[in-house]
C-alpha positions as CSV (number, residue, x, y, z in Angstrom):
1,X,0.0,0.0,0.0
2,X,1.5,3.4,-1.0
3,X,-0.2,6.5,0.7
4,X,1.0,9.7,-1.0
5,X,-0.4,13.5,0.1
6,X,-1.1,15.4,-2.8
7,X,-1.9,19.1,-1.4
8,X,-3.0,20.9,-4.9
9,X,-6.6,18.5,-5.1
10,X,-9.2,21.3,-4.4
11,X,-12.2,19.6,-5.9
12,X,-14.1,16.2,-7.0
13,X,-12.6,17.2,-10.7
14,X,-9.2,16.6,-9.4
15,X,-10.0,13.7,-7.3
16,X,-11.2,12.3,-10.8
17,X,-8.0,13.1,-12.4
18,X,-5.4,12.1,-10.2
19,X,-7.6,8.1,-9.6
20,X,-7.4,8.0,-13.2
21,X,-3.7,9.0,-13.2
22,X,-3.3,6.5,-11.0
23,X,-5.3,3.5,-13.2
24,X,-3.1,4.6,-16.2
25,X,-0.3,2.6,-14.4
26,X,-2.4,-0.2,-12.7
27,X,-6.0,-0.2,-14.0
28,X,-6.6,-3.4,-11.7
29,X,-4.7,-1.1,-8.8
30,X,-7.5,-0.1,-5.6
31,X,-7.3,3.6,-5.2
32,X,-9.4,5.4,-1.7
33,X,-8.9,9.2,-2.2
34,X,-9.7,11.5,0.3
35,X,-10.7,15.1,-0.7
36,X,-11.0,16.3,3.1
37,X,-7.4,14.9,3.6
38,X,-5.9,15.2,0.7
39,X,-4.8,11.4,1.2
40,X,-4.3,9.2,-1.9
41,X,-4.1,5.4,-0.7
42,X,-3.2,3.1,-3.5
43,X,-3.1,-0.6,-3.2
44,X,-1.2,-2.5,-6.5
45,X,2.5,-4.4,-7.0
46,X,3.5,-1.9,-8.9
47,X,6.7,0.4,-8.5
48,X,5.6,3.5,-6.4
49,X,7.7,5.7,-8.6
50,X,5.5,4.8,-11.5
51,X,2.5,6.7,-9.1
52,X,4.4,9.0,-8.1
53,X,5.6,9.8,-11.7
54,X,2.0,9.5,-13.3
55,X,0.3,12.2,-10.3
56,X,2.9,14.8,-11.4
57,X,2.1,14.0,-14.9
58,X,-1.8,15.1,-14.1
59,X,-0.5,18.0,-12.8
60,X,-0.4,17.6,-8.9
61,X,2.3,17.1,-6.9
62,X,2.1,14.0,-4.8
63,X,4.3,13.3,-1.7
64,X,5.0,9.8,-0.3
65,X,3.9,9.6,3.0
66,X,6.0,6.6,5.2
């Protein structure tokens, strides 16, 4: 499970856009996002950096929370 904060979400739109960030990597991958938090959980055996790299690629900047 990778957890990342991404602090620039502001509204359901970017919610949208960041989970399907997130399924162009791992489209079987489990994603919870949390609008009120700005918590992105992500559950998939897939390199983190691929995440990490395909957030900033939507245009928000996602830190890995450990």
């Amino acid at each position: 499970m990778y957890n990342f904060q991404v602090s620039d979400m502001t509204c359901s739109h970017c919610v949208a856009t960041v989970e399907k960030a997130v399924k162009s990597v791992d489209a079987a991958a489990r994603v919870d996002i949390d609008l009120g938090s700005l918590a992105v959980k992500i559950e998939s055996d897939e390199p983190v950096e691929r995440f990490a790299q395909a957030i900033e690629d939507a245009g928000y900047t996602g830190q890995l929370r450990t």
